[in-house]
N, C-alpha and C positions, 0 to 999 in steps of 0.2 A: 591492306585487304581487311573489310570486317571481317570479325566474327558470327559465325550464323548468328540469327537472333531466334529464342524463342516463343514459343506458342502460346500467349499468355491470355487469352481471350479467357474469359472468367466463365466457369458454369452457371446456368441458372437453374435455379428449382421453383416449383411450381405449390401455391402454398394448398395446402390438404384439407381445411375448413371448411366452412359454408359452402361448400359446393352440394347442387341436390342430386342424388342418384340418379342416372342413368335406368330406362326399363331394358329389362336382361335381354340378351342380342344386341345387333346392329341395327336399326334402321334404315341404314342403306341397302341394307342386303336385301329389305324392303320393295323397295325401289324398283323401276321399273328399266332392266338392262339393256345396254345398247351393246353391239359388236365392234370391233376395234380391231387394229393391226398396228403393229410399230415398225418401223423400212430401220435397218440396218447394214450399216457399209458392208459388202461382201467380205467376210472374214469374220465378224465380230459376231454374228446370229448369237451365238452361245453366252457370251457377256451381256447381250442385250435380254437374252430369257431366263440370266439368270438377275438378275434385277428386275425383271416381271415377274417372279417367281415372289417377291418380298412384296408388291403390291396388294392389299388388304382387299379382300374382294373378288379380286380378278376370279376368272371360272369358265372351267371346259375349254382351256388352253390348248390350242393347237399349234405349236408352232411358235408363233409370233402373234399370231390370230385370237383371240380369246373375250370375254364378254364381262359387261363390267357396268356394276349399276350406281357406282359413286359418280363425285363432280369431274367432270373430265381435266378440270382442274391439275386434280392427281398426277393424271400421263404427262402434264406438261411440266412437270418436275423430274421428268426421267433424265438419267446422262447420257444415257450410253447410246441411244436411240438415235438414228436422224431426223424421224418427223412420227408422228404419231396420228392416226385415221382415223374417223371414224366409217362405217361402212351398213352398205344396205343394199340389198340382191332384188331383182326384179325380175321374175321369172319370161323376159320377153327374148324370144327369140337372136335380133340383133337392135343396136342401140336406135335403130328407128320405133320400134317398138313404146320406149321412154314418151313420146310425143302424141300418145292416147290420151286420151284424157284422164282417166285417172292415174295413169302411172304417172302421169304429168303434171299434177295435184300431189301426188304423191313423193315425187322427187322434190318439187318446189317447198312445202314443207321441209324435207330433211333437211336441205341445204339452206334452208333460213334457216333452221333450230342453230343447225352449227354455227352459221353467220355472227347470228345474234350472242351464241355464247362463247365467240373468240374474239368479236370486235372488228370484223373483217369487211372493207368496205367495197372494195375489188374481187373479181376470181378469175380463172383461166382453165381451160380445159387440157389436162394431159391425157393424151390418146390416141393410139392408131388413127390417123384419119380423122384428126382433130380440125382439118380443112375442109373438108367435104361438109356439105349441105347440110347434111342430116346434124351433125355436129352445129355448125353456124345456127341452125334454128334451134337447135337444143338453148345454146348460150343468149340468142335471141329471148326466149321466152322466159328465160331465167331472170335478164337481166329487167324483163319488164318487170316481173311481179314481185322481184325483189327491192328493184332501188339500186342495185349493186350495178357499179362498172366495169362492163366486160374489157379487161387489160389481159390481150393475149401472149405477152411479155412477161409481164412483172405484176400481176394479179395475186391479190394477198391469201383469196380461198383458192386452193390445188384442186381441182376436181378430178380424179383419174378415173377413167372408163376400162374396162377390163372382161373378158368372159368369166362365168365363175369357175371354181375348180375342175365342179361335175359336170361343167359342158352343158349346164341345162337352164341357163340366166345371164343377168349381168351384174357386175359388181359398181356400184358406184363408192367411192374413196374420198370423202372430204378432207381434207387437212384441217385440224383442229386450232392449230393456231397461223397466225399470219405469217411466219417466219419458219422455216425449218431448229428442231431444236437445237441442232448442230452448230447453230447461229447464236452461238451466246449473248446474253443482252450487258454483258459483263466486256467485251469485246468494241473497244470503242477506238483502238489504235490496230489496222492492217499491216502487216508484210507479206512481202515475197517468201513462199515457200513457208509459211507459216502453218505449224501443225493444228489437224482438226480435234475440235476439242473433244469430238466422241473418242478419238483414238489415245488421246493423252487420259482420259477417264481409264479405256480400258488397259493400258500400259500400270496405273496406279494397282489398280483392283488386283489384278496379276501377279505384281511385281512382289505385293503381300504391303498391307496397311497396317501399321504398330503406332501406337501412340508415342511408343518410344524412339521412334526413328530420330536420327538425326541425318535429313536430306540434305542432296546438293544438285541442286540442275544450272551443270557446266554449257555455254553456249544457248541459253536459256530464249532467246529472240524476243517474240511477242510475251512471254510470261505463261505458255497455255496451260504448258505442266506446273509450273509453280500456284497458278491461280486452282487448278481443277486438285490439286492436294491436298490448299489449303482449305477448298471449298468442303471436303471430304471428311473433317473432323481431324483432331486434337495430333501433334506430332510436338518433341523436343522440340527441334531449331530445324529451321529449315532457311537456305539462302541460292540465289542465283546469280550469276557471273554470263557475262558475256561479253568479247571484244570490241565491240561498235557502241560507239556512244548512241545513237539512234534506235538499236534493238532495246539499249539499257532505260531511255524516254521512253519508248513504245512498253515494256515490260510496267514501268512503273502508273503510264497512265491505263492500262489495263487494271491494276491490280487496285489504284485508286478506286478505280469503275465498281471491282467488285466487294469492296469495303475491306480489303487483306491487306494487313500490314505486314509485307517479308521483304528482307535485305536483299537488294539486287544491285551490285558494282560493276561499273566498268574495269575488265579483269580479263587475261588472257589465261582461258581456264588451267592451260597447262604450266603456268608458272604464277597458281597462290603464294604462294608463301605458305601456307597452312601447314601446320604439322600433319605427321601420319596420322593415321586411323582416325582422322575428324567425324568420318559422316558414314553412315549404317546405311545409305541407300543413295545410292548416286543414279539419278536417269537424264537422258537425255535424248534430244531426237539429232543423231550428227548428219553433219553435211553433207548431199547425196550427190553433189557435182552438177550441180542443173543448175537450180533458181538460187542455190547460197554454194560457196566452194567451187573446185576442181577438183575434175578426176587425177590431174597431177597430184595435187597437194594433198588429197586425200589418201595415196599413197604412206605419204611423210605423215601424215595426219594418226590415222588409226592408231598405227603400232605405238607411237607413241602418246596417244592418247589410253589405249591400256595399261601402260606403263605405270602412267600418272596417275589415274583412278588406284589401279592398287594398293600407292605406295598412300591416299585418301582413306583409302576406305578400309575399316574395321575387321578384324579377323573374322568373323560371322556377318561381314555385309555383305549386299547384293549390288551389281550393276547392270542396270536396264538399260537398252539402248535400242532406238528404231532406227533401220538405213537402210537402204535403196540399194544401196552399194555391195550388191549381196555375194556375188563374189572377191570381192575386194575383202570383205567383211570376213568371210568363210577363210580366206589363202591366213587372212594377217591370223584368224585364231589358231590354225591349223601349225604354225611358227613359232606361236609364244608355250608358255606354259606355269603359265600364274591363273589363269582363269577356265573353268569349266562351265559349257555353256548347254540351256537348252530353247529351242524356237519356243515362244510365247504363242502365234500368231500370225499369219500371211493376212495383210488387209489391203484391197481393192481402191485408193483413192485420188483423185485427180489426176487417174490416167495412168498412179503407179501403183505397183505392187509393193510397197515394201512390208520385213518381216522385224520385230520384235525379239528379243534375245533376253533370258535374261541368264545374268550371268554372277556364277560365284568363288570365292577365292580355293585353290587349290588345296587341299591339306600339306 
């Protein structure tokens, strides 16, 4: 079994010469603002506003909702976020209304400004009654005057049609980039049951980020959480283990993908070899009996997977874990008594609910 390897990517510094001053302010703050919304897995709202909260610019934040006169650029470096909007209100009655002529002038614009500044060659309309006529001629007229191919499938610009809040318009929703950002471009090897990377972002953020950590993601599959920590800035050592030779190829050709060099072995997490108290933050996303595991096995599974973490992990570590299994998960903590636990998180995705844990060693 390796040994973690650790984090040795070098700092850079930026040299402090000949550079010429900046005029005092922003210049973007300049600029002329646009409105924006970010879509967040049901559960996460709060991880997602507060990483819009650190956004330079952003203003008159409502929600998720809020207005932002930098390159949109920006948003599309968010993590935690599933897709990112941009947005514009037309005060017409119902989505016929759009097909006036100036509001129709007027939409036509938006949706090429965005086109043009995500690279998006396709779109598709999401919306009540995306079939109806009124809709078909909207994407009609779109696709003449823009060039763009209407793919009511797999269309790269999301158009979403919507009432506004105050019942007195309509919202239109461009998706700024071609891909949900949920969809990492670091992501070049699939699995079954493979965690999403907004949720392994916010499991990190949570769980509590030290430089000093020394990680371990037991049962690690595609890499998600090992990629989105290392992506995160500076930790000790960090390593991943999984028993499938296949999760351990998929993990490494991901991680390749995202230029991060971390140890990842073929290992059956619950018999390292490792000495005790290796690693100051053990996470994981365990098997939820569906698409990887049994609900038998996961039985045998749990208990003795706390067991093992313990005897791992550091008098002042933590242990993260997301599962599905939530009564299973609830009977087995309720049994032991090496770990005290509190919910992180309920998150909404692929149909499940699962909840976050995070967990610490007993005095």
């Amino acid at each position: 079994m390796p040994r973690p390897r650790s984090n040795s990517n070098p700092a850079f510094s930026r040299p402090s010469g000949g550079k010429k001053s900046k005029p005092k302010g922003d210049y973007r703050a300049r600029q002329p603002a646009h409105e924006y919304e970010l879509e967040a897995l049901p559960g996460l709202e709060q991880v997602v506003a507060t990483e819009l909260a650190a956004v330079p610019l952003a203003r008159d934040v409502r929600g998720l909702r809020f207005w932002y006169p930098g390159s949109p650029e920006r948003l599309t470096r968010l993590r935690s976020a599933v897709a990112a909007y941009r947005i514009k209100t037309w005060d017409v009655p119902r989505p016929r209304g759009l097909l006036g002529h100036q509001q129709l002038g007027e939409l036509t614009a938006f949706v090429g400004e965005v086109a043009e500044q995500g690279g998006h060659r396709s779109f598709r309309l999401g919306a009540a009654g995306k079939e109806s006529a009124v809709m078909q001629r909207l994407a009609e007229e779109l696709s003449t005057a823009l060039g763009l191919t209407h793919d009511p499938e797999e269309g790269e610009l999301l158009l979403r049609l919507r009432p506004s809040a105050d019942g007195q318009g309509w919202d239109v929703l461009a998706r700024i980039t071609r891909r949900p950002l949920s969809a990492r471009v670091w992501r070049e090897c699939n699995m079954g049951g493979g965690l999403n990377a907004t949720i392994a972002y916010a499991m990190h953020k949570l769980a509590g980020q030290r430089d000093e950590d020394r990680i371990f993601n037991p049962m690690c599959g595609s890499g998600t959480l090992l990629i989105e920590r290392a992506l995160l800035g500076p930790y000790d050592a960090m390593v991943g283990v999984d028993i499938a030779a296949d999760a351990v190829a998929c993990a490494r050709t991901n991680l390749k993908a995202a230029g991060r060099d971390v140890e990842v072995a073929q290992v059956d997490a619950l018999h390292t070899e490792l000495p005790p108290r290796s690693f100051d933050l053990v996470i994981t996303d365990l098997p939820w009996g569906d698409a990887i595991g049994s609900h038998q096995s996961n039985e045998v599974l749990y208990p003795a997977f706390l067991k093992e973490m313990n005897r791992l992990t550091s008098r002042r570590g933590r242990l993260c874990v997301l599962t599905h299994e939530l009564r299973l998960f609830e009977r087995v903590m309720g049994q032991q008594s090496d770990w005290d636990a509190k919910e992180l998180f309920q998150v909404y995705s692929g149909g499940h609910h699962p909840k976050a844990y995070l967990l610490h060693k007993r005095a």
